[in-house]
C-alpha positions as CSV (number, residue, x, y, z in Angstrom):
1,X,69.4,271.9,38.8
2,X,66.5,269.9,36.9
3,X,67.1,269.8,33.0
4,X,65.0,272.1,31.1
5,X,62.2,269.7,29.4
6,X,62.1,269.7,25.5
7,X,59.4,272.0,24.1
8,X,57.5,269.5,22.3
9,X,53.8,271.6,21.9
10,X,53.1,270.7,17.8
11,X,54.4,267.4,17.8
12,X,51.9,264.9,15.6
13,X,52.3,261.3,16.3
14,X,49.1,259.3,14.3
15,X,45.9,261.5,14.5
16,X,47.2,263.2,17.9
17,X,48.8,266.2,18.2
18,X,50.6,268.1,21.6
19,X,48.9,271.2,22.9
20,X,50.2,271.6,26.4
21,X,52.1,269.5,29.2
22,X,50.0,268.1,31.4
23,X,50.3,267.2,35.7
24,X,52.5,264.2,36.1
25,X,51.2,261.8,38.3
26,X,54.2,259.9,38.4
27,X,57.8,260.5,37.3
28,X,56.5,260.0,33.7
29,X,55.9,263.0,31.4
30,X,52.7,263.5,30.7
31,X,50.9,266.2,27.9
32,X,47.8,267.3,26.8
33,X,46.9,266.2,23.0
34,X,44.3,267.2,20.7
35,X,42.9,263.9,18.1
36,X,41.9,265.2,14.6
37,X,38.5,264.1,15.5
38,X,38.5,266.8,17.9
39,X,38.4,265.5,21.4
40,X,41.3,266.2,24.0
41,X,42.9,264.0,26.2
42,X,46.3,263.6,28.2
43,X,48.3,260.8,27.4
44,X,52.0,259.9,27.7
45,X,55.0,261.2,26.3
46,X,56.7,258.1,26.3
47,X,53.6,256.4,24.8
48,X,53.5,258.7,22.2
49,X,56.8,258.5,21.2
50,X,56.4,254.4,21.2
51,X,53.8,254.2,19.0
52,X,51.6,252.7,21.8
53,X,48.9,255.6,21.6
54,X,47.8,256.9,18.1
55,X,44.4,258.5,18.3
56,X,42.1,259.2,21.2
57,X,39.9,255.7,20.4
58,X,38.6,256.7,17.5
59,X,40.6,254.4,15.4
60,X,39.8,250.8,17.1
61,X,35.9,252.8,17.3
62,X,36.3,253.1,13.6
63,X,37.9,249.3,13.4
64,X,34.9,248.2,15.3
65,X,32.3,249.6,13.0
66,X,34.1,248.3,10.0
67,X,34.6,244.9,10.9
68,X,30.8,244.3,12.5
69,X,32.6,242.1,15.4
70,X,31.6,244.3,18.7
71,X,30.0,241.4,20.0
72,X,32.0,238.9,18.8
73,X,33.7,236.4,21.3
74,X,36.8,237.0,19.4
75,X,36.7,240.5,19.7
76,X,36.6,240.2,23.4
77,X,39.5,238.2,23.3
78,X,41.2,240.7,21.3
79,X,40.0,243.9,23.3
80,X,41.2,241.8,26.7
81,X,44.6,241.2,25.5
82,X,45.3,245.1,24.4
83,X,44.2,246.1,28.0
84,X,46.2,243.4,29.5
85,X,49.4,245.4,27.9
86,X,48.1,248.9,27.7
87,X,45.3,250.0,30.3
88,X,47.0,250.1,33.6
89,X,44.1,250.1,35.6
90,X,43.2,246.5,34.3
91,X,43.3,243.6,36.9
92,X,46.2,241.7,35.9
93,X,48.1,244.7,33.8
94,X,51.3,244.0,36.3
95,X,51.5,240.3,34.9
96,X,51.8,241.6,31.3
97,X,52.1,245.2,29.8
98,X,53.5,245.9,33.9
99,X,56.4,243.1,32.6
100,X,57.2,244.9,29.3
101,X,54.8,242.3,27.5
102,X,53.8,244.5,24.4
103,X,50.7,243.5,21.5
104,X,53.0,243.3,17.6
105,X,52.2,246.4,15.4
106,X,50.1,244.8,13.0
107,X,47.5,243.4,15.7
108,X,47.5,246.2,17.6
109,X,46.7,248.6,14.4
110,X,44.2,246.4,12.9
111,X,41.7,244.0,14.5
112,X,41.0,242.3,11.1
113,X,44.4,241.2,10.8
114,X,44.4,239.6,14.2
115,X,41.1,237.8,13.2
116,X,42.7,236.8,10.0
117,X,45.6,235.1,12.0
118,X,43.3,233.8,14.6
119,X,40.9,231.9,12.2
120,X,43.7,230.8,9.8
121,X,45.4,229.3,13.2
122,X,42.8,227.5,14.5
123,X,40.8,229.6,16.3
124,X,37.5,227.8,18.2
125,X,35.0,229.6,20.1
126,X,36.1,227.2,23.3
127,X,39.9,227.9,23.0
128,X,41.9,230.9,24.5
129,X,44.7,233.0,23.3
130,X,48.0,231.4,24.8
131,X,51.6,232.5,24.6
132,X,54.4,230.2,23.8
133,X,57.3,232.1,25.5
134,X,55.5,233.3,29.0
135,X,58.4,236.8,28.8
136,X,57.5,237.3,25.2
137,X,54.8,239.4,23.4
138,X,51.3,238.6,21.6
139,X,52.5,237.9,18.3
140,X,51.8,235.4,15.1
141,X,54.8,233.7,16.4
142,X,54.4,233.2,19.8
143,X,50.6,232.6,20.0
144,X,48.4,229.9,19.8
145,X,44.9,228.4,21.1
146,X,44.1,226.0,23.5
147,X,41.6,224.8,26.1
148,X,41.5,226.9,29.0
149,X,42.5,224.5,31.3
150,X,45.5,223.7,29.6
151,X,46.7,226.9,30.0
152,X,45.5,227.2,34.0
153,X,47.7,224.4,34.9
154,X,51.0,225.7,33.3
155,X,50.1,229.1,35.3
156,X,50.0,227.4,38.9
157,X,52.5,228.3,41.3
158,X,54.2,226.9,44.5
159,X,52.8,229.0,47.8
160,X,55.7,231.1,48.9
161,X,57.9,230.7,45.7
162,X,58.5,232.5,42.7
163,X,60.0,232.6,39.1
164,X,60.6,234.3,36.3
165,X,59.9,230.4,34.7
166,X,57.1,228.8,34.0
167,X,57.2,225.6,36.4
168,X,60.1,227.0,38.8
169,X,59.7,228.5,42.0
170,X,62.3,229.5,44.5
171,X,61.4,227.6,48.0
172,X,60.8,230.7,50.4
173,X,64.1,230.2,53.1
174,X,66.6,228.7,50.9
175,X,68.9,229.2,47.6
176,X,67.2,226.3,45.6
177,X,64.8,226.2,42.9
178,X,62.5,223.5,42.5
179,X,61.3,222.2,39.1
180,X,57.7,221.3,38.7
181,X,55.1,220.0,36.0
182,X,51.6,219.6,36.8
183,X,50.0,216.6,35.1
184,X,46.1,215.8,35.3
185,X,46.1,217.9,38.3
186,X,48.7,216.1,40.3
187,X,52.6,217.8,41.2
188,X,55.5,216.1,39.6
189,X,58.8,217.6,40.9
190,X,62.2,217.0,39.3
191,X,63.9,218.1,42.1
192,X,65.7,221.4,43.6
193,X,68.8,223.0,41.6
194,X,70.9,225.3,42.6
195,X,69.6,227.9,39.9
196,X,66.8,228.9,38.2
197,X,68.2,228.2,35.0
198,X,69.1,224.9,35.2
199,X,66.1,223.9,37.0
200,X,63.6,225.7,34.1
201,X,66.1,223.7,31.7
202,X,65.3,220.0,33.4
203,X,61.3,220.7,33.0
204,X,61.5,221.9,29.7
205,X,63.9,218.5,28.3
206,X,61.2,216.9,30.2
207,X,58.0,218.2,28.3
208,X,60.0,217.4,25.1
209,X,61.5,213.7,26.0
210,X,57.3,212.9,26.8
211,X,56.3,214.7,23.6
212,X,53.9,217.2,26.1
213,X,53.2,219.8,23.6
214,X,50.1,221.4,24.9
215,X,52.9,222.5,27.6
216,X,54.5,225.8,27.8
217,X,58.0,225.8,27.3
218,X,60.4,227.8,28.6
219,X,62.4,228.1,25.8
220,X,65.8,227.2,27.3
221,X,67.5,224.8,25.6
């Protein structure tokens, strides 16, 4: 027999409050709100409840009036990296808010702080928003800004192969993983290892030893 679900109709988390359960389209609970601005949506529970939904968009709307950055190249950056990890129906979504990768309170709440970070950090209009730790979130911490090309060739992959690293893959067919770096577009290999680890563990002492800082790290050592 199913467990009786929680009444939670009057609930207020941020400007939104619960008016009704809504039709689940997955096993995910999902309810009906109502934002003090007035307009009704559904949402999830479990969003709710996170802190990851607040208001119905009124507040970035009201964020983007303040700050006069709508156009902004920055802003696009910034609007690009909460749909990465929030808005399901974006392209790559599975690669980052899919993987648990989540946007740090203070960003996510306030635009002008994230500028703030971004132009006190080096921020150029031909450098992208990169993360240090590939599994970790966008935060002052694990950020930075590079070219974009830096970036691409950290992100490419062996056909066939895959990794929870950056620079392993797992050669389709056997139980090794090769270790890779790619350098001014050419493959270096440090060989296959027995695990993923170990073989994440050799590229990274590598990028360090040859003082290759524009390379993401895997953070293993």
């Amino acid at each position: 027999m199913a467990k009786p679900k929680k009444n939670v109709i009057g609930e207020v988390y941020g400007r939104l409050t619960i008016i009704d359960d809504a039709p689940h389209r997955t096993k995910d609970r999902r309810v009906f709100v109502v934002c003090s601005c007035g307009v009704q949506k559904d949402v999830l529970l479990g969003d709710l409840r996170r802190g990851d939904t607040q208001s119905c968009g009124c507040f970035l709307q009201e964020q983007i009036t303040k700050h006069g950055d709508a156009h902004a190249r920055l802003y696009k950056i910034y609007h690009g990296m909460l749909n990465r990890c929030y808005l399901n129906t974006t392209t790559h979504f599975h690669n980052y808010g899919g993987r648990g990768i989540t946007v740090c309170n203070e960003w996510r709440e306030d635009y002008t702080v994230f500028r703030n970070w971004a132009l006190n950090n080096g921020y150029q209009d031909y450098l992208t928003i990169d993360r240090i730790n590939v599994d970790g979130n966008y935060e002052p911490n694990n950020c930075r800004w590079l070219p974009h090309h830096l970036q691409q060739r950290n992100k490419q992959a062996v056909p066939n192969c895959s990794s929870k690293y950056v620079g392993v893959s797992k050669c389709k067919g056997t139980n090794f993983w090769l270790s890779y770096i790619k350098i001014n577009k050419k493959m270096k290999s440090f060989g296959r290892f027995p695990s993923e680890l170990e073989a994440a563990k050799i590229r990274d002492q590598y990028i360090l030893n040859n003082h290759l800082e524009h390379f993401r790290l895997n953070n293993v050592l």
